[in-house]
C-alpha positions as a LaTeX table, in Angstrom:
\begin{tabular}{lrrr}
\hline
Residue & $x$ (\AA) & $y$ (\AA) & $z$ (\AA) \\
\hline
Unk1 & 0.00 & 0.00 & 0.00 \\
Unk2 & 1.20 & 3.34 & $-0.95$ \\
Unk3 & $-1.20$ & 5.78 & $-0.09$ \\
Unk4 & $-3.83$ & 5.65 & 3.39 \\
Unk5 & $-5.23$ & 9.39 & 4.27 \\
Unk6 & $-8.30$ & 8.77 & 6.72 \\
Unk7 & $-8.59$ & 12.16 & 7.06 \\
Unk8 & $-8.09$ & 11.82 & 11.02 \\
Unk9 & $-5.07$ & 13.94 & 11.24 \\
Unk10 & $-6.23$ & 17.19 & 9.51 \\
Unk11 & $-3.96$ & 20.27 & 10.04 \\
Unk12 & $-5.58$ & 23.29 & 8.21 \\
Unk13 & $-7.22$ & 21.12 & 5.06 \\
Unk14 & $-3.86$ & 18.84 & 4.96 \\
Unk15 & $-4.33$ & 15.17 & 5.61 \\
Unk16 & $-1.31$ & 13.28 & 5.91 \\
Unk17 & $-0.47$ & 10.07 & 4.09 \\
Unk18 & $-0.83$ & 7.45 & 7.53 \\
Unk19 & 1.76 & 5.01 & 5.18 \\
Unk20 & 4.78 & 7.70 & 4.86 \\
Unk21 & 4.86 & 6.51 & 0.98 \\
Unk22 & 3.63 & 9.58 & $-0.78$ \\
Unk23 & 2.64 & 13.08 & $-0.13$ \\
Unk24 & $-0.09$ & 14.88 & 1.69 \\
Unk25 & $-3.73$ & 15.51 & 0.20 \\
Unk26 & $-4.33$ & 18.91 & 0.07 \\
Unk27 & $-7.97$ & 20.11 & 0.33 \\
Unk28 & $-8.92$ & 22.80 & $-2.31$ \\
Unk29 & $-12.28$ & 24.91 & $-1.96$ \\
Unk30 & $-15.13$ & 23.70 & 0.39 \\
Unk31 & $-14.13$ & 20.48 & 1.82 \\
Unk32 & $-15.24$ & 19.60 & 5.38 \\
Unk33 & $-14.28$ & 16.92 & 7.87 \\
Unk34 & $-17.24$ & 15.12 & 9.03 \\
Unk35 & $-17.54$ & 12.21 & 11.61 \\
Unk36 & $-18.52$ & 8.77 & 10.28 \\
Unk37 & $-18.83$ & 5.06 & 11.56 \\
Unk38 & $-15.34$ & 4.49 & 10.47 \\
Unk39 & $-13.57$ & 7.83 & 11.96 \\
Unk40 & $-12.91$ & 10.87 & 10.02 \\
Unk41 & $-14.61$ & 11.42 & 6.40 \\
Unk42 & $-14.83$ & 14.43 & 4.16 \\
Unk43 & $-18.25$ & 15.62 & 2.76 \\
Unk44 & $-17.87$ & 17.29 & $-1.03$ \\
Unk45 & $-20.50$ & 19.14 & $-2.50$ \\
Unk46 & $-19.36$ & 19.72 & $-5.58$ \\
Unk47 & $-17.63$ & 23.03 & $-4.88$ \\
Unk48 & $-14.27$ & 21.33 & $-3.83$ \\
Unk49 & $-11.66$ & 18.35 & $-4.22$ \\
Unk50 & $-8.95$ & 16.56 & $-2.56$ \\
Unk51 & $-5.85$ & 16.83 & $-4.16$ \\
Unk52 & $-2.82$ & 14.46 & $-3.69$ \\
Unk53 & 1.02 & 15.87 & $-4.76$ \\
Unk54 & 2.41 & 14.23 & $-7.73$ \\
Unk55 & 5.00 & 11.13 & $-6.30$ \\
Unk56 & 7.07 & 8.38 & $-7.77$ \\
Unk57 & 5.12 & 6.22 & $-5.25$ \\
Unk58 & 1.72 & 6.49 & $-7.02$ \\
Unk59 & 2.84 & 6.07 & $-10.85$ \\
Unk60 & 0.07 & 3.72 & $-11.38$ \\
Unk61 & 1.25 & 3.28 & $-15.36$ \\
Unk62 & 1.31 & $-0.41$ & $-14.71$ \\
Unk63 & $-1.41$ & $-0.92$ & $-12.97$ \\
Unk64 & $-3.40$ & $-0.43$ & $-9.56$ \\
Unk65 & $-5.92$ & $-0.69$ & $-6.81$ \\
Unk66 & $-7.90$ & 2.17 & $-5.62$ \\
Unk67 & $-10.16$ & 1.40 & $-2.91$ \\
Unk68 & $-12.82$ & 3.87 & $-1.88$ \\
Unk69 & $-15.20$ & 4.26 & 1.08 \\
Unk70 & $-18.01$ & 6.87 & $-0.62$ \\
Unk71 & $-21.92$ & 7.36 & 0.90 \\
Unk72 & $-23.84$ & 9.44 & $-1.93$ \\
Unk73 & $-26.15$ & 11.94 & $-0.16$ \\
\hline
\end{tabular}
């Protein structure tokens, strides 16, 4: 695993990568931090994103697994 950000150790819209592999997501426009059953989650309403830095870690050119925890409101 390269990349874990559960959003449980935001400092000013930064989350940090809990797996030391890759960068810090960066949250850009509205994002907020919301509880959830599983700790920490953002809620996006269409007037933000989470961004994550460019890295050598996450070059995904041969191939990947991105594994997502979303509720639709």
């Amino acid at each position: 695993m390269v990349g874990c950000w559960t959003f449980d150790q935001a400092d000013n819209a930064i989350f940090t990568n809990a797996t030391g592999n890759a960068g810090a997501a960066k949250a850009v426009g509205t994002v907020s931090v919301v509880n959830s059953p599983f700790g920490k989650a953002l809620h996006l309403t269409g007037e933000g994103y989470v961004e994550v830095a460019t890295s050598p870690a996450l070059d995904l050119t041969n191939g990947g697994t991105w594994y997502v925890l979303a509720r639709p409101d």
